[in-house]
PyMOL CGO cylinders between C-alpha atoms (Angstrom):
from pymol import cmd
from pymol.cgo import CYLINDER

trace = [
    CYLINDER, 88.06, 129.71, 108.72, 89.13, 129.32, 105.06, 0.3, 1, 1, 1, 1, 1, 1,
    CYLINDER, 89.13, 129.32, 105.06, 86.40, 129.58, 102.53, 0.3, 1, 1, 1, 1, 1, 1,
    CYLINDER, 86.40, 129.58, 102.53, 85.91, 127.63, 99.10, 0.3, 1, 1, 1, 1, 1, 1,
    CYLINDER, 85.91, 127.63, 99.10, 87.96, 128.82, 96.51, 0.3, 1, 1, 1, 1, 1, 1,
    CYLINDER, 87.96, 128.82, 96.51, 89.90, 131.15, 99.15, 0.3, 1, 1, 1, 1, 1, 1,
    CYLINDER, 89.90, 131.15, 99.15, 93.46, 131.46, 97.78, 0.3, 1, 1, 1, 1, 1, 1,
    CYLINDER, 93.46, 131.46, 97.78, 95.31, 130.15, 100.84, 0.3, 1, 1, 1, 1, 1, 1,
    CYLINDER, 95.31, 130.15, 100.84, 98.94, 130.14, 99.44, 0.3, 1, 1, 1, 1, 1, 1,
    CYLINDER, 98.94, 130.14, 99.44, 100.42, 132.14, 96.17, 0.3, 1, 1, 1, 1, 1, 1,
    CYLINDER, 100.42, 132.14, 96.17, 104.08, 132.16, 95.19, 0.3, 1, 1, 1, 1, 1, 1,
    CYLINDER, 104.08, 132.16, 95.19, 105.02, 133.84, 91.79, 0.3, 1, 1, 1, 1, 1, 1,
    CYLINDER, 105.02, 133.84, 91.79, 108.85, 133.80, 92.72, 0.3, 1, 1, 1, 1, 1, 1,
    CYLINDER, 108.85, 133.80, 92.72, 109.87, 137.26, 92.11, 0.3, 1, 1, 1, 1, 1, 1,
    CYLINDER, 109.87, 137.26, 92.11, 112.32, 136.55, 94.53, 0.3, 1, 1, 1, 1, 1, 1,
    CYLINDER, 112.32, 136.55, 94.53, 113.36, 133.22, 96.76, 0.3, 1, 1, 1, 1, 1, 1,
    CYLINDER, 113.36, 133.22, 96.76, 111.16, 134.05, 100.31, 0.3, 1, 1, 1, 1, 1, 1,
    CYLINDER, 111.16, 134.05, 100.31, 112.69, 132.07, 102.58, 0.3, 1, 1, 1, 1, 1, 1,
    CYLINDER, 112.69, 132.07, 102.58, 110.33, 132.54, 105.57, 0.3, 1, 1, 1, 1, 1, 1,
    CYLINDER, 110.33, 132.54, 105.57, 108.22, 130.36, 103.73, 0.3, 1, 1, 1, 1, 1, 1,
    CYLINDER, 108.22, 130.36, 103.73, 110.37, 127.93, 101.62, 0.3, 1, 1, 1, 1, 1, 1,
    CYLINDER, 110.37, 127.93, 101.62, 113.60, 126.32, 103.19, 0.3, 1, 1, 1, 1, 1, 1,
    CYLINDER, 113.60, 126.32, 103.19, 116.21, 124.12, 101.32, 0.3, 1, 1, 1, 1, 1, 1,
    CYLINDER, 116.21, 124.12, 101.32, 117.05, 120.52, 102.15, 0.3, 1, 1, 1, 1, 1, 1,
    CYLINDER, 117.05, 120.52, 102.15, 121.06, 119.83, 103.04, 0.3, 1, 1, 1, 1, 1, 1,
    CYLINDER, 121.06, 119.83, 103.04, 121.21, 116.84, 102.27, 0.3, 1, 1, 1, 1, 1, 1,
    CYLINDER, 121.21, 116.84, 102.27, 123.98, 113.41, 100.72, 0.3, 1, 1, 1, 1, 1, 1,
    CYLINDER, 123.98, 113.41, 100.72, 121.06, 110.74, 101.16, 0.3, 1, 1, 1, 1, 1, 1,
    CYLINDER, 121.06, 110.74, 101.16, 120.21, 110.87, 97.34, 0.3, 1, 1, 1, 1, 1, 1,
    CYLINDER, 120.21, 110.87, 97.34, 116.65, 111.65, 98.17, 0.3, 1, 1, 1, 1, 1, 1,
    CYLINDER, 116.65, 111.65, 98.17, 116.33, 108.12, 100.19, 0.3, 1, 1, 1, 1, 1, 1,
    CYLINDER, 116.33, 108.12, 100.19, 116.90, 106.24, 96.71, 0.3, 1, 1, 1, 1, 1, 1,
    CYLINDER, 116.90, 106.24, 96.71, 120.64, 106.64, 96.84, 0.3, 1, 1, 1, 1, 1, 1,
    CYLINDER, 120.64, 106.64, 96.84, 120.50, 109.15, 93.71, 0.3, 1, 1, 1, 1, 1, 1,
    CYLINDER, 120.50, 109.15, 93.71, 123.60, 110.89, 92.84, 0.3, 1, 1, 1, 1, 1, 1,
    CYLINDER, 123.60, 110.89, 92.84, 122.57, 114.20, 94.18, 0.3, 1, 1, 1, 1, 1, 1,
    CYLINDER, 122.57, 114.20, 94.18, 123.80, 116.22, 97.18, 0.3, 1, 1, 1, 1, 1, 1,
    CYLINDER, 123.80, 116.22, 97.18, 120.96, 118.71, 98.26, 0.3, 1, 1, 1, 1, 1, 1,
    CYLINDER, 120.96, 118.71, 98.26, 122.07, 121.62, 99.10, 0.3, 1, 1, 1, 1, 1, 1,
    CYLINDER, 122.07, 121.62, 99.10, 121.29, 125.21, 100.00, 0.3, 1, 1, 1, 1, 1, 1,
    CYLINDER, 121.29, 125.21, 100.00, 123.72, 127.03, 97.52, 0.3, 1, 1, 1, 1, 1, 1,
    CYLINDER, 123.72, 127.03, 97.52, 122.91, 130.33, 95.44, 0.3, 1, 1, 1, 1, 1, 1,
    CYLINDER, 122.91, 130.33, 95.44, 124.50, 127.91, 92.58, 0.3, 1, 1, 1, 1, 1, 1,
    CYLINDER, 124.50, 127.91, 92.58, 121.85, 125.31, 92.64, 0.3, 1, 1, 1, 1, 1, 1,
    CYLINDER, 121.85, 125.31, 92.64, 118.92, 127.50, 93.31, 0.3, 1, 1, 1, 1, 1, 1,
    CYLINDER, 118.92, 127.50, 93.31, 117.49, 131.08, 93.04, 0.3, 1, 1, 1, 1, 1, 1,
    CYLINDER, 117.49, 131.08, 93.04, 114.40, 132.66, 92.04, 0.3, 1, 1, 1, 1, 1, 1,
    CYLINDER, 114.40, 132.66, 92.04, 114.33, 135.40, 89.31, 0.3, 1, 1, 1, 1, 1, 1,
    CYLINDER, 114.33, 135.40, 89.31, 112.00, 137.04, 86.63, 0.3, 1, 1, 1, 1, 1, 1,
    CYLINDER, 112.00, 137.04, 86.63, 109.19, 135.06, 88.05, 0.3, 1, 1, 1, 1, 1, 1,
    CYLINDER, 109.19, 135.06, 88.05, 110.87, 131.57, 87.69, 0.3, 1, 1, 1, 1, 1, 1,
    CYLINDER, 110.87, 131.57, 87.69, 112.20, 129.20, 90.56, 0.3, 1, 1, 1, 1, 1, 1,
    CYLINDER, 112.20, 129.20, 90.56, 115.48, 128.05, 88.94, 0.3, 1, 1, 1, 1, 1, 1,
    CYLINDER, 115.48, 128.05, 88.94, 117.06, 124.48, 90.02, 0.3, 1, 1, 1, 1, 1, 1,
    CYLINDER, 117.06, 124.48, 90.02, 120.22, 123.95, 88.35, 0.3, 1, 1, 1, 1, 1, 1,
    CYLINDER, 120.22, 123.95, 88.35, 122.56, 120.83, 89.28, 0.3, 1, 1, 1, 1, 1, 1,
    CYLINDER, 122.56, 120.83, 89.28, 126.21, 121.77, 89.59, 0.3, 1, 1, 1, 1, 1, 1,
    CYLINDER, 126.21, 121.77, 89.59, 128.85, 119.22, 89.66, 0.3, 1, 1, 1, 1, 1, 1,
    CYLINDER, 128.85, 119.22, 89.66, 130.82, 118.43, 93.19, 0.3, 1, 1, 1, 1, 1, 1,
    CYLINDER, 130.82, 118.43, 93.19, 133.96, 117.92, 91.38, 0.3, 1, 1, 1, 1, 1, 1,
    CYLINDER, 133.96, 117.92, 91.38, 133.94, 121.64, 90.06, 0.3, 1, 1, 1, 1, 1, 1,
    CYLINDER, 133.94, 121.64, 90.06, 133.68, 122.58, 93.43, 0.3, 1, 1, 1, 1, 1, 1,
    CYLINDER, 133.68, 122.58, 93.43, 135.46, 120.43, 95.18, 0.3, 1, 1, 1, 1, 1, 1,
    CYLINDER, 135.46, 120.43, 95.18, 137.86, 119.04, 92.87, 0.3, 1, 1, 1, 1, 1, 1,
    CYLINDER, 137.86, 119.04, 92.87, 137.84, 115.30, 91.28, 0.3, 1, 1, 1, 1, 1, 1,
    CYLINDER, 137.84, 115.30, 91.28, 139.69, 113.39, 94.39, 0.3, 1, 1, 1, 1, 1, 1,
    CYLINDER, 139.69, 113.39, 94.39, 137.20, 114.78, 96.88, 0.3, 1, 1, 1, 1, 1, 1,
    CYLINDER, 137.20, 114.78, 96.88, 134.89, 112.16, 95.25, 0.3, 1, 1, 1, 1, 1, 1,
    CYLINDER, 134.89, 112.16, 95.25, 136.68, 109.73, 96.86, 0.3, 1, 1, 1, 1, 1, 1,
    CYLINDER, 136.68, 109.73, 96.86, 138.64, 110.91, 99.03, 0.3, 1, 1, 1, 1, 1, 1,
    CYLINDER, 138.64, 110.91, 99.03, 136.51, 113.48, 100.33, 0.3, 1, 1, 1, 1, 1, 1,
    CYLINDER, 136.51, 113.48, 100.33, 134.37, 113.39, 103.60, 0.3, 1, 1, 1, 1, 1, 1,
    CYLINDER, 134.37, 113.39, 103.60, 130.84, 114.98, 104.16, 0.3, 1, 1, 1, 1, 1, 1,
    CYLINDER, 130.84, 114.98, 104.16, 129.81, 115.97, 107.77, 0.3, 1, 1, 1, 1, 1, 1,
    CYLINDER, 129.81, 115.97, 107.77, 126.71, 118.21, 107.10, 0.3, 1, 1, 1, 1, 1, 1,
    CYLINDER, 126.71, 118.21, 107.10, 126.07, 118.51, 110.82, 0.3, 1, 1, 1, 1, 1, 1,
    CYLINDER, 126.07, 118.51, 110.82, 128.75, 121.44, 111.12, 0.3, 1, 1, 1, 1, 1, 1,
    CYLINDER, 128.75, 121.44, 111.12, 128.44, 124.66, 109.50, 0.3, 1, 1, 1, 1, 1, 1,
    CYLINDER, 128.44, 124.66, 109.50, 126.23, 127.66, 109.52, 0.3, 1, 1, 1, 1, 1, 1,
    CYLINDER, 126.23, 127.66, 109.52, 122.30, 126.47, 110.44, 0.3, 1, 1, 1, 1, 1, 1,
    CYLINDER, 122.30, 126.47, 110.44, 121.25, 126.79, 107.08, 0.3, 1, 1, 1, 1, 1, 1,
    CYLINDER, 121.25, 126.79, 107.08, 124.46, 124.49, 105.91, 0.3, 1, 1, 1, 1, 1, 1,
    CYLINDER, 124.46, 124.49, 105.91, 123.14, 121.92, 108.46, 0.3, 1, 1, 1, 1, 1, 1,
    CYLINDER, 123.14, 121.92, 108.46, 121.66, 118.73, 107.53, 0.3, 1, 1, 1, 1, 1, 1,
    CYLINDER, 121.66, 118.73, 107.53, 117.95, 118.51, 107.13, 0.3, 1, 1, 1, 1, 1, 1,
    CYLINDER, 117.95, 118.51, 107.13, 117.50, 115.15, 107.52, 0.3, 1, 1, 1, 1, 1, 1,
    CYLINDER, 117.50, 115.15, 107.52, 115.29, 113.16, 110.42, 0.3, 1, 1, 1, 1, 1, 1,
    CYLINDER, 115.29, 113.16, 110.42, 117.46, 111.14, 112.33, 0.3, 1, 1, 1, 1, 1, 1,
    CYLINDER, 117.46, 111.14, 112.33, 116.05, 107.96, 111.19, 0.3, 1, 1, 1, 1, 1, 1,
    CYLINDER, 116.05, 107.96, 111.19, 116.01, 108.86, 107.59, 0.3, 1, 1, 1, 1, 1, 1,
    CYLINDER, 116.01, 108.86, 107.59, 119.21, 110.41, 108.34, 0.3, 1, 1, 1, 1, 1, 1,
    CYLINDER, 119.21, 110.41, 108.34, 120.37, 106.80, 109.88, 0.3, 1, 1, 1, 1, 1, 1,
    CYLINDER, 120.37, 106.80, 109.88, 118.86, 104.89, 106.90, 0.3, 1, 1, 1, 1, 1, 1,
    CYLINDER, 118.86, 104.89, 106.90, 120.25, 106.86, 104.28, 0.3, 1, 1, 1, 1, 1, 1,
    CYLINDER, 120.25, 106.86, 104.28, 123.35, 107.94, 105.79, 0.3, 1, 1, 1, 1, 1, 1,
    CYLINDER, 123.35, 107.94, 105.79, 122.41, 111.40, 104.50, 0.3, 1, 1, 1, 1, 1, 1,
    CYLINDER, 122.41, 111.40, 104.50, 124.29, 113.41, 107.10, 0.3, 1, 1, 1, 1, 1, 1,
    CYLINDER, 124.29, 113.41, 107.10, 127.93, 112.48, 107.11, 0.3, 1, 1, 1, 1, 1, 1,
    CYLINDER, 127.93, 112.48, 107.11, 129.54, 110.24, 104.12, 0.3, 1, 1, 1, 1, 1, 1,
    CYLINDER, 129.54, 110.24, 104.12, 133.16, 109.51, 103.41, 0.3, 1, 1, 1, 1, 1, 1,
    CYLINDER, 133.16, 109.51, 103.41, 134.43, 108.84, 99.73, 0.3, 1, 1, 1, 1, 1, 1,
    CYLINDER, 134.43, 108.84, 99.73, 136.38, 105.81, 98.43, 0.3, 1, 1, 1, 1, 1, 1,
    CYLINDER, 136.38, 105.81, 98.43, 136.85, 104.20, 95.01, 0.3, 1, 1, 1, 1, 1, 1,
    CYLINDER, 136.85, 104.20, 95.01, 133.88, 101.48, 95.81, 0.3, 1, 1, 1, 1, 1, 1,
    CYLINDER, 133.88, 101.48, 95.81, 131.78, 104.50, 97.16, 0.3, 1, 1, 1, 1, 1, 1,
    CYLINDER, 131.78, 104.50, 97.16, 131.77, 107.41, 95.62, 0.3, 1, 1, 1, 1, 1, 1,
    CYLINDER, 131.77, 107.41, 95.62, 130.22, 110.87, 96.85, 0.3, 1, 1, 1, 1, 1, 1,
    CYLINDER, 130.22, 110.87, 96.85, 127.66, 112.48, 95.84, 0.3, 1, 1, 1, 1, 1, 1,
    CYLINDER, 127.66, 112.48, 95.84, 128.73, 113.50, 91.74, 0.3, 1, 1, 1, 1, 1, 1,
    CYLINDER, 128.73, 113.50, 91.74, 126.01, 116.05, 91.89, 0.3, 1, 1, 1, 1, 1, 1,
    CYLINDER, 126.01, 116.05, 91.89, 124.83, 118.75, 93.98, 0.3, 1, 1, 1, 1, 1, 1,
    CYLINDER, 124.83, 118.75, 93.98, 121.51, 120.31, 93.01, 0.3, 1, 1, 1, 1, 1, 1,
    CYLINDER, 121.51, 120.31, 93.01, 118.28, 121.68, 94.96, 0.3, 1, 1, 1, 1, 1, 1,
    CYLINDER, 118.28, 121.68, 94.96, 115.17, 120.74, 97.02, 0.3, 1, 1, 1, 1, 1, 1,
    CYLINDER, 115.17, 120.74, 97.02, 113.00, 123.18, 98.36, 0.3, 1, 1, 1, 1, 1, 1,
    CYLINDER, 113.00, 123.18, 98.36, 109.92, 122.74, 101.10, 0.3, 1, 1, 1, 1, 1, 1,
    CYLINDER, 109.92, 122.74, 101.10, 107.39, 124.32, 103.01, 0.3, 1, 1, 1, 1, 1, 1,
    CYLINDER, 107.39, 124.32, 103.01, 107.89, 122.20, 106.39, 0.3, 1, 1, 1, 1, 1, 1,
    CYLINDER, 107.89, 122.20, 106.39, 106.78, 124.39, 108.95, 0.3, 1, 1, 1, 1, 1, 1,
    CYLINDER, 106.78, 124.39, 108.95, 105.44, 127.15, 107.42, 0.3, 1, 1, 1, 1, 1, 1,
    CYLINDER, 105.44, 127.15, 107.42, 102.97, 126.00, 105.30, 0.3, 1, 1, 1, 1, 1, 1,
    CYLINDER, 102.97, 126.00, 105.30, 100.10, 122.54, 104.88, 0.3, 1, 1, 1, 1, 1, 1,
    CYLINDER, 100.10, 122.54, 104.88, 97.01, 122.23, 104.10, 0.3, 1, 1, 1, 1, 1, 1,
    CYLINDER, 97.01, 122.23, 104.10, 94.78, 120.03, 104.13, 0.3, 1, 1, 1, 1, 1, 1,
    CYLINDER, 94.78, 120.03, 104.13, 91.82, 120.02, 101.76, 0.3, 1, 1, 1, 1, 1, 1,
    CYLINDER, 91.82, 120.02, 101.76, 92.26, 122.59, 98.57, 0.3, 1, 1, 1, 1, 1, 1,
    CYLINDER, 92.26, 122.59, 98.57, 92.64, 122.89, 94.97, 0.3, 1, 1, 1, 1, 1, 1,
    CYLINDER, 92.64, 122.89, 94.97, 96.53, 122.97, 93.82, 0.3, 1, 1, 1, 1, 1, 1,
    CYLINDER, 96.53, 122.97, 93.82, 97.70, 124.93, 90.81, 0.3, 1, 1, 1, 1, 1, 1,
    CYLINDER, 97.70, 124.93, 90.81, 101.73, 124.74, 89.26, 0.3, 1, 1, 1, 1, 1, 1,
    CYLINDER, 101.73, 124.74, 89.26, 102.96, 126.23, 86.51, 0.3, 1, 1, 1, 1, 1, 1,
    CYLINDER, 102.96, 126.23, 86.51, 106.19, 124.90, 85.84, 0.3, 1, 1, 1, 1, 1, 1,
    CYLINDER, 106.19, 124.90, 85.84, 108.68, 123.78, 83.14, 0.3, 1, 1, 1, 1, 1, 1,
    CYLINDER, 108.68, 123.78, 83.14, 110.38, 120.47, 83.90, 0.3, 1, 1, 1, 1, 1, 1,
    CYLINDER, 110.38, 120.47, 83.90, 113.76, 120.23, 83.06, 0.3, 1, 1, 1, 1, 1, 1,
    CYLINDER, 113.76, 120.23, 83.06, 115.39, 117.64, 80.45, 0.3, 1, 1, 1, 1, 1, 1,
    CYLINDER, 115.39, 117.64, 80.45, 118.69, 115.90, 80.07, 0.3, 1, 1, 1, 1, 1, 1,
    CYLINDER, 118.69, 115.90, 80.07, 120.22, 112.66, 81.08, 0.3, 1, 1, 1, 1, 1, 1,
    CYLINDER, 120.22, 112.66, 81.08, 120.55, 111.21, 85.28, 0.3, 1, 1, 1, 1, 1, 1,
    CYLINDER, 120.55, 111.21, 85.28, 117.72, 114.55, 85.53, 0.3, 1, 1, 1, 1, 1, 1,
    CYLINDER, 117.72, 114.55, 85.53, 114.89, 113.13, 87.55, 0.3, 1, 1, 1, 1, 1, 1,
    CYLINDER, 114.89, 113.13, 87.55, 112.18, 116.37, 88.41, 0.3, 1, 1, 1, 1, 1, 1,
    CYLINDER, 112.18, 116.37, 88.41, 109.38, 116.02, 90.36, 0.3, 1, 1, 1, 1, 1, 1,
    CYLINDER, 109.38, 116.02, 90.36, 107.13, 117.81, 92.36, 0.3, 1, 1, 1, 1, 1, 1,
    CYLINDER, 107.13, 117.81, 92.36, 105.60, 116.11, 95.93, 0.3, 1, 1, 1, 1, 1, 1,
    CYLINDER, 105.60, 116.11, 95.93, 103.87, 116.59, 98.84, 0.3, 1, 1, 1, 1, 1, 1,
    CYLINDER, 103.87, 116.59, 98.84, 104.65, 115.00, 101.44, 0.3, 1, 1, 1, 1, 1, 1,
    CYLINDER, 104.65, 115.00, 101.44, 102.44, 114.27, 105.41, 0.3, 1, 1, 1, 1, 1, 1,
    CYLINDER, 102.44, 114.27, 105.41, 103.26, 117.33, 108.04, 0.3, 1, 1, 1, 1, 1, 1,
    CYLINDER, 103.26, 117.33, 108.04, 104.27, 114.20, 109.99, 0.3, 1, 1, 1, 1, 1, 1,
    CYLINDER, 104.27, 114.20, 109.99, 105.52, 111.09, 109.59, 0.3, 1, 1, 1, 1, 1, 1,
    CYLINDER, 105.52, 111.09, 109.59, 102.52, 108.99, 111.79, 0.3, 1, 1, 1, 1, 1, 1,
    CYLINDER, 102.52, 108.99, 111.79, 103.79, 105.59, 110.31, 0.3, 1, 1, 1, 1, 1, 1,
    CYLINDER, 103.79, 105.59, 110.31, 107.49, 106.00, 110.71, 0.3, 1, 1, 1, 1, 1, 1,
    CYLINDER, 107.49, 106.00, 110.71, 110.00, 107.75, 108.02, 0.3, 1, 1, 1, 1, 1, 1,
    CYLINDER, 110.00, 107.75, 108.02, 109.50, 107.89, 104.25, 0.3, 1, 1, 1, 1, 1, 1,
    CYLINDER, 109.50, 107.89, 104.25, 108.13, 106.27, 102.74, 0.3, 1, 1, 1, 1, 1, 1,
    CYLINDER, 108.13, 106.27, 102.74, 106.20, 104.42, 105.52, 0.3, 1, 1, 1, 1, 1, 1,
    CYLINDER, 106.20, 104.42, 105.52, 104.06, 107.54, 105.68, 0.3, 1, 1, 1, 1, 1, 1,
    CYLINDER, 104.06, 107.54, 105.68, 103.92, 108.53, 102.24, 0.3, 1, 1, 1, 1, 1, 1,
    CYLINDER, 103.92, 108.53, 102.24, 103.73, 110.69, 99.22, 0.3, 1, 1, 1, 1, 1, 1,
    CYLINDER, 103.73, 110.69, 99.22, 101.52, 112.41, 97.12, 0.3, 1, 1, 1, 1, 1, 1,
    CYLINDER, 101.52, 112.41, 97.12, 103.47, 112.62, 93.68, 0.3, 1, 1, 1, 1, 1, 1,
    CYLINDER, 103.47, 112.62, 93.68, 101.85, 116.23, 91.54, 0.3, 1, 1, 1, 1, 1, 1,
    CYLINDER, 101.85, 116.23, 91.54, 104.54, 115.98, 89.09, 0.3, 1, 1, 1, 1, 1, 1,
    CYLINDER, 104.54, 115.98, 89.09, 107.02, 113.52, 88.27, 0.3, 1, 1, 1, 1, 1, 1,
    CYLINDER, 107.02, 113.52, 88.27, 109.35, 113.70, 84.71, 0.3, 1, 1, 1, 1, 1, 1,
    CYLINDER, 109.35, 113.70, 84.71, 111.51, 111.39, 83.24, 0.3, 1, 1, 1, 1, 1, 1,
    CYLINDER, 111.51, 111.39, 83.24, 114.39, 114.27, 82.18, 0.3, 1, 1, 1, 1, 1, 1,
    CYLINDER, 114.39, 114.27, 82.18, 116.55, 111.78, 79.91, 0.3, 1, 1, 1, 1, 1, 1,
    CYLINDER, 116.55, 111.78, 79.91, 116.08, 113.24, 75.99, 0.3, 1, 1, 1, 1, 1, 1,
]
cmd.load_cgo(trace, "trace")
């Protein structure tokens, strides 16, 4: 039994703990076909001094300018936590599993970072408290959601979204 004003859930990011938070792998620009890859790369997040640090990364440094579109995706090989993330029907919808380049279609420009708590933590009923910087600069789009345990009326956004924080990042 949880009590009022019991703290339930405290995370002051001394260091990234992954038993609680897990990182998306994801090409399905975040189901609004955004330029971003999700991924689960030291690069594009990390936790230190007491910060949670998102940085975006571009695909071409890492991959080199062709793989844009020439370049194929398949996140359902790799290591577990290189897998994708994805539901299958969002997965379907957004093709954010497995994409192939070409000069009409290019791949994801951008890799950056989304982190959750599915499966290891949800609440309910509570009091939430950030403290957070957003970030600025141009195509940077921060937010901050919650989103249902599960999806009752079929995949995002049919069972929707609770937006905490949400930040226009062009200056």
């Amino acid at each position: 039994r949880i009590c009022k004003n019991q703290l339930i859930f405290e995370d002051n990011f001394n260091q990234l703990d992954r038993s609680v938070w897990s990182h998306e792998n994801s090409v399905a620009g975040g189901g609004n076909w955004e330029f971003q890859w999700y991924s689960g790369s030291d690069r594009n997040s990390y936790a230190k001094d007491g910060k949670l640090f998102i940085k975006p990364t571009l695909t071409a440094d890492e991959f080199g300018e062709d793989f844009l579109t020439k370049g194929s995706i398949n996140l359902n090989q790799g290591s577990k936590s290189e897998r994708c993330t994805d539901d299958p029907g969002f997965a379907q919808t957004f093709y954010g599993c497995e994409r192939t380049g070409s000069y009409d279609r290019i791949l994801n420009p951008i890799r950056s970072a989304r982190l959750r708590t599915k499966d290891t933590f949800a609440f309910k009923y509570g009091k939430l408290e950030i403290r957070a910087k957003l970030s600025a600069g141009d195509w940077l789009w921060p937010a901050m959601w919650m989103f249902p345990q599960q999806d009752s009326y079929g995949v995002w956004p049919k069972s929707g979204e609770i937006d905490l924080a949400e930040s226009r990042g062009n200056r």
